[in-house]
VOBA-1610 file (N, C-alpha, C; in pm, whole numbers, padded with zeros to 5 digits, always signed):
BEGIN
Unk-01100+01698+00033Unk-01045+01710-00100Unk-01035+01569-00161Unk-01042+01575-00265Unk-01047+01383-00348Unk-00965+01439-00425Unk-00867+01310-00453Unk-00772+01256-00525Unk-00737+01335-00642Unk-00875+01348-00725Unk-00904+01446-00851Unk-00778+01578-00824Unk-00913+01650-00692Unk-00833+01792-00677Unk-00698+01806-00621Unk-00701+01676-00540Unk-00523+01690-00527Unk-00422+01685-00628Unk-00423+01549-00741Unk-00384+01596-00854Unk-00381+01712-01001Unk-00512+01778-00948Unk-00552+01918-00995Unk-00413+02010-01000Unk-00487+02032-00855Unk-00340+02160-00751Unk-00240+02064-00747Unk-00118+02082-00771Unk-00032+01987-00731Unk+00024+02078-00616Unk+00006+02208-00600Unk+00108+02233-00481Unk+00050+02165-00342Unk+00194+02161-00300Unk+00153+02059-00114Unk+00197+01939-00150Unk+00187+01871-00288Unk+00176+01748-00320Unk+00319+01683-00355Unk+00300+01498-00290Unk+00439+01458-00348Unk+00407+01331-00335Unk+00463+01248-00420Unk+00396+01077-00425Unk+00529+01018-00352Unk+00486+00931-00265Unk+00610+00853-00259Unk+00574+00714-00259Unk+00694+00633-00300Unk+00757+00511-00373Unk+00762+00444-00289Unk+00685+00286-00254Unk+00730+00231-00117Unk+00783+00101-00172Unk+00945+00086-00175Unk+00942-00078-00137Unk+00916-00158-00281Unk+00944-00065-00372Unk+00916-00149-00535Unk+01102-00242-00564Unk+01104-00333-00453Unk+01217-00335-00502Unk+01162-00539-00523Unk+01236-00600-00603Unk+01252-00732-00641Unk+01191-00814-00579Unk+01294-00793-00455Unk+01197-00923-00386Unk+01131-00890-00301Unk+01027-00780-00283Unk+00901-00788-00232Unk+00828-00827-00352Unk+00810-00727-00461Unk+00758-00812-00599Unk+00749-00943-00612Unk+00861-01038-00628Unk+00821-01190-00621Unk+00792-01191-00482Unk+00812-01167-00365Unk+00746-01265-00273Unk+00575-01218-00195Unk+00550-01099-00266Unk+00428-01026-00210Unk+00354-00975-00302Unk+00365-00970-00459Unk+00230-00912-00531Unk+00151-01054-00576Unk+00033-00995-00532Unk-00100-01045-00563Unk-00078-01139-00744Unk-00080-01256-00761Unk-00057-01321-00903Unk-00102-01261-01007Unk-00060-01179-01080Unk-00091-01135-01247Unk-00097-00994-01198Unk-00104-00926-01062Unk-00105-00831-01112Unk+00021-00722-01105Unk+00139-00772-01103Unk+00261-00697-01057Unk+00247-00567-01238Unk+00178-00641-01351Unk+00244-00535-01515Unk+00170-00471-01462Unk-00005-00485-01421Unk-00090-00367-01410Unk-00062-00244-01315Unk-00028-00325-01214Unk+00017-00176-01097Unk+00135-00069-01157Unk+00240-00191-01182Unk+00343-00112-01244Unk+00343-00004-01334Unk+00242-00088-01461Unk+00238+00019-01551Unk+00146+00139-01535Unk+00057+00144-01410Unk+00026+00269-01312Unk+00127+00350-01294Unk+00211+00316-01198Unk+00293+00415-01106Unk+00413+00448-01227Unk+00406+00405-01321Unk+00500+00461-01425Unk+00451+00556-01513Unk+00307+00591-01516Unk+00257+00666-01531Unk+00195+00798-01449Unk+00211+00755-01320Unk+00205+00870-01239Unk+00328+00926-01212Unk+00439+00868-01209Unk+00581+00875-01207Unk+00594+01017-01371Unk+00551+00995-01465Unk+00552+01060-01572Unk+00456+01177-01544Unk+00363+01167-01540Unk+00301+01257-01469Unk+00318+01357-01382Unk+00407+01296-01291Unk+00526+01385-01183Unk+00649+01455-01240Unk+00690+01372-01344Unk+00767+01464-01410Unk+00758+01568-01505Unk+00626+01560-01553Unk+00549+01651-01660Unk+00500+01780-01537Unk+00483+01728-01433Unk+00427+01891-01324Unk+00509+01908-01226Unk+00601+01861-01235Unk+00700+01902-01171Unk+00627+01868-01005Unk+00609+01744-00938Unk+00570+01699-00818Unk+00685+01621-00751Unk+00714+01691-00680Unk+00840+01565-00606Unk+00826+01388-00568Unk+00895+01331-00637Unk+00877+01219-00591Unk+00958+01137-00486Unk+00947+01098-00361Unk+01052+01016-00265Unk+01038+00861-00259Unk+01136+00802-00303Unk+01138+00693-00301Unk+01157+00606-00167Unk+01092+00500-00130Unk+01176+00464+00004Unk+01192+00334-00023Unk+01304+00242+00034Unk+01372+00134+00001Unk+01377+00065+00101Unk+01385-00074+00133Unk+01395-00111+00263Unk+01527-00128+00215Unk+01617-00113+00360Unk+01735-00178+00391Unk+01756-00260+00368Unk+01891-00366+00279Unk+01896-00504+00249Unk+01824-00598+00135Unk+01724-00497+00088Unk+01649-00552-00015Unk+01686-00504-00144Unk+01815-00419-00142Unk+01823-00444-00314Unk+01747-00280-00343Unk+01777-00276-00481Unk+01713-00147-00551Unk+01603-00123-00579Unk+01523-00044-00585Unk+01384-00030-00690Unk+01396-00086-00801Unk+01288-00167-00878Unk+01355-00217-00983Unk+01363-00111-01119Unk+01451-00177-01228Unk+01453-00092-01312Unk+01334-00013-01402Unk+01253-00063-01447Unk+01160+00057-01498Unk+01129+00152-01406Unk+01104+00149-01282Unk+01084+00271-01210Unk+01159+00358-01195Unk+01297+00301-01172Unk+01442+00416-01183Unk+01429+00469-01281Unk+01424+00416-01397Unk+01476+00491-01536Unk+01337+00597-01540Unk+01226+00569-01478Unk+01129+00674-01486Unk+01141+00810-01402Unk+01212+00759-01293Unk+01269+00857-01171Unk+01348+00927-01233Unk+01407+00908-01313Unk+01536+00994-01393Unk+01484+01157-01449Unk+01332+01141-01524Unk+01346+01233-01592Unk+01236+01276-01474Unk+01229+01255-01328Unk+01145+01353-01203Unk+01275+01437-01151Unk+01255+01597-01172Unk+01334+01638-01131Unk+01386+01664-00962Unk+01261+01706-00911Unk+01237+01678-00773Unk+01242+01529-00708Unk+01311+01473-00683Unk+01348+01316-00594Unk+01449+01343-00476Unk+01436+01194-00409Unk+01430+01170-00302Unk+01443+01025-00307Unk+01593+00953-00252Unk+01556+00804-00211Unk+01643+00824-00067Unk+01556+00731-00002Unk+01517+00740+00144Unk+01549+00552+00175Unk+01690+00556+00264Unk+01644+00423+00290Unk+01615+00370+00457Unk+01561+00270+00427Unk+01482+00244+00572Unk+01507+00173+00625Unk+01513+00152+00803Unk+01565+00016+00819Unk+01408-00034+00877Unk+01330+00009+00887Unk+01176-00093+00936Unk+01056-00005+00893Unk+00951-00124+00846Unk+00852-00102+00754Unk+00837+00044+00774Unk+00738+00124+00905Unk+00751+00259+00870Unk+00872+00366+00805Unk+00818+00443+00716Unk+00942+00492+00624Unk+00995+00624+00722Unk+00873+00681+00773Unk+00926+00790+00871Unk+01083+00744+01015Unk+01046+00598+01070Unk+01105+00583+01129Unk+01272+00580+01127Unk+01348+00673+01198Unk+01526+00700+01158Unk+01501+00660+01063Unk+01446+00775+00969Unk+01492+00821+00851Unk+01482+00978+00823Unk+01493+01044+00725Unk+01477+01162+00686Unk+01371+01216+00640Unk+01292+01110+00609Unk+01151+01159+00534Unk+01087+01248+00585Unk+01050+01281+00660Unk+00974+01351+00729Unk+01065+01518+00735Unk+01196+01508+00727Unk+01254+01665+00638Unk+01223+01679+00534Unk+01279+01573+00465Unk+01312+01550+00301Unk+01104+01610+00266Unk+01008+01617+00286Unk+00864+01627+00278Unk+00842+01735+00293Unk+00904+01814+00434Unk+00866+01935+00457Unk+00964+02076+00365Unk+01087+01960+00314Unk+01118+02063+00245Unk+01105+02072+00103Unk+01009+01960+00070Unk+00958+01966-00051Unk+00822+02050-00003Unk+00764+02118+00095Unk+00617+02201+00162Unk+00483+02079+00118Unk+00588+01911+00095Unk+00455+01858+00112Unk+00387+01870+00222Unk+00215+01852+00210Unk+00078+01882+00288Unk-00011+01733+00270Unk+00018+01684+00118Unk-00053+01577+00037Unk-00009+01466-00017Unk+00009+01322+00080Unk+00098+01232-00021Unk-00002+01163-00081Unk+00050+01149-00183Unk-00001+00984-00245Unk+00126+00911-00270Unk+00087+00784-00164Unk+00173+00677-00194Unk+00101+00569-00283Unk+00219+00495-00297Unk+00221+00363-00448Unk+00332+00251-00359Unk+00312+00174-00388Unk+00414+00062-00384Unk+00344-00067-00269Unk+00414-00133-00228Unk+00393-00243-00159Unk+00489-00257-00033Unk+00430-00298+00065Unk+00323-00421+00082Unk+00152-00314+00119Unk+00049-00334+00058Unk-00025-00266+00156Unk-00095-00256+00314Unk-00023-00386+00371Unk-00063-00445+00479Unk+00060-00425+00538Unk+00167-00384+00499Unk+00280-00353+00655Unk+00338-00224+00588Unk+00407-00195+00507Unk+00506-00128+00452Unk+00425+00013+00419Unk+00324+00039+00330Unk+00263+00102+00288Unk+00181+00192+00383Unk+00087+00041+00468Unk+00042+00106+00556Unk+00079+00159+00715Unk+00214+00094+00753Unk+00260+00186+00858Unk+00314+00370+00814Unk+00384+00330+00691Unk+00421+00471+00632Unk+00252+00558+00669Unk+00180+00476+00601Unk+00049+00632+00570Unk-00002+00658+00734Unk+00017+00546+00817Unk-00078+00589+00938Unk+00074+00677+01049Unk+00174+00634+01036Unk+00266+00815+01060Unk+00273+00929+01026Unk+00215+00914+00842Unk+00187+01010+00801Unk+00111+01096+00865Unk-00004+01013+00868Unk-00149+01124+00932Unk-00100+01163+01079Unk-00014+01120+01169Unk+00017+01144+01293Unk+00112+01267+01271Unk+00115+01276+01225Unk+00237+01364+01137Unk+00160+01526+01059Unk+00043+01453+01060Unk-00031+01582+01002Unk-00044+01571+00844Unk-00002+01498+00788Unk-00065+01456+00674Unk-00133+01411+00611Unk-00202+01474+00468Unk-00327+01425+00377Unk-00266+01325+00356Unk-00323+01206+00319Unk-00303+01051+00259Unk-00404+00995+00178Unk-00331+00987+00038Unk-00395+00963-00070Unk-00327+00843-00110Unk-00440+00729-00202Unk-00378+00564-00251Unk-00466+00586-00371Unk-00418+00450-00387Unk-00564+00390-00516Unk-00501+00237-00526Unk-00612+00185-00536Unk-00579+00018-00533Unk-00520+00005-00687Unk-00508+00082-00779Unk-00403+00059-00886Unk-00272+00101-00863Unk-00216+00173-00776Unk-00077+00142-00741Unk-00008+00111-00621Unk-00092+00032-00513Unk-00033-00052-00465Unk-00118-00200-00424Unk-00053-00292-00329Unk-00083-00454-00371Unk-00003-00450-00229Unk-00012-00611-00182Unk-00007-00668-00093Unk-00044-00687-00006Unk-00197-00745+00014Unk-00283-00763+00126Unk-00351-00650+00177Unk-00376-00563+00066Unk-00463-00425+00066Unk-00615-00484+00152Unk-00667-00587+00118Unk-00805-00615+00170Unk-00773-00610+00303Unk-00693-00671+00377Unk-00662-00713+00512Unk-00694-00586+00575Unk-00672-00482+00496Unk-00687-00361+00595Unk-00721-00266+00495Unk-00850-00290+00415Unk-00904-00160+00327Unk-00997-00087+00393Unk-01062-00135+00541Unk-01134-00019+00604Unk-01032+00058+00663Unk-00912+00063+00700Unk-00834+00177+00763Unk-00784+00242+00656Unk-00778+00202+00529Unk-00767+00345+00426Unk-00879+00427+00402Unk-00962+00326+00381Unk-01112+00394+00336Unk-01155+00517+00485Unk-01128+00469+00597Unk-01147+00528+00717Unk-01069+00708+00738Unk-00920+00600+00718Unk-00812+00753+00737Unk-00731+00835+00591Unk-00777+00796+00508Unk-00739+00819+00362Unk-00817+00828+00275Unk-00759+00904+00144Unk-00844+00889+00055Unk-00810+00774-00060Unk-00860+00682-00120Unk-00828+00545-00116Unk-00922+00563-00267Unk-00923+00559-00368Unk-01001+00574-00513Unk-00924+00494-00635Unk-00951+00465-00720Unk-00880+00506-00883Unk-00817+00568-00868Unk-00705+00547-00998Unk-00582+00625-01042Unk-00642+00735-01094Unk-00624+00857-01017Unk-00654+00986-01096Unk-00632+00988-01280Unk-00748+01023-01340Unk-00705+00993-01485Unk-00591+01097-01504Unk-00590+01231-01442Unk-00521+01341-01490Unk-00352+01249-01500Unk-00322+01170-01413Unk-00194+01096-01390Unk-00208+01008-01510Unk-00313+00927-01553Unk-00284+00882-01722Unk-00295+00956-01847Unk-00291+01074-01807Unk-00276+01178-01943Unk-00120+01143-02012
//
């Protein structure tokens, strides 16, 4: 299935939020591009709230909030979820992995940062886990190259579905 048809069908489906909080932003996005990603996932974020797709946020422990444009976008997702974590994988002692099944997610697409620890320990539990794993190098950043053959490998890894910039 590609990205397209997952955002097609939304049932199964739920995006989650990795780690958009401050100071990973200053100390880990890629230079110039923290507006572009952002103003992605604030649009898939809208998107989620226009089809009603659950969104779960996950936070690291100690780092502070998501920052504000994303909250205030989380507001009008009726289906949410913030999840906080104490180490990069989000599954690990945490809830996610209820909080998912009782949303009957099947299909994530994650967003956020880092894509080299945070992002990508979350997606490779995912799949151990039995989950589809969906990205796009427009909503997340941080050392995505370091490890873009293990998305491209175990994920589906594309563009921002346009249906999410409607």
């Amino acid at each position: 299935m590609s990205v397209d048809e997952i955002f097609q069908n939304t049932e199964g489906l739920a995006v989650v939020l990795i780690d958009m909080q401050q100071h990973f932003i200053d100390r880990d996005f890629t230079k110039g591009e923290e507006k572009r990603i952002i103003s992605n996932q604030v649009a898939v974020l809208k998107w989620c709230a226009a089809n009603h797709v659950p969104v779960i946020v996950l936070e690291y422990d100690g780092r502070g909030k998501t920052i504000d444009i994303l909250r205030e976008e989380l507001k009008n997702v009726e289906n949410r979820a913030t999840v906080v974590k104490p180490y990069d994988n989000g599954f690990e002692q945490t809830t996610l992995d209820n909080i998912l099944k009782g949303f009957g997610a099947e299909y994530l697409f994650l967003m956020g940062i880092n894509a080299c620890a945070c992002v990508l320990a979350t997606a490779k539990e995912a799949r151990n886990k039995g989950y589809q794993v969906a990205t796009s190098q427009d909503v997340i950043d941080g050392g995505l190259n370091r490890h873009i053959d293990w998305y491209e490998q175990n994920s589906l890894i594309a563009p921002i579905p346009a249906i999410a910039c409607l």
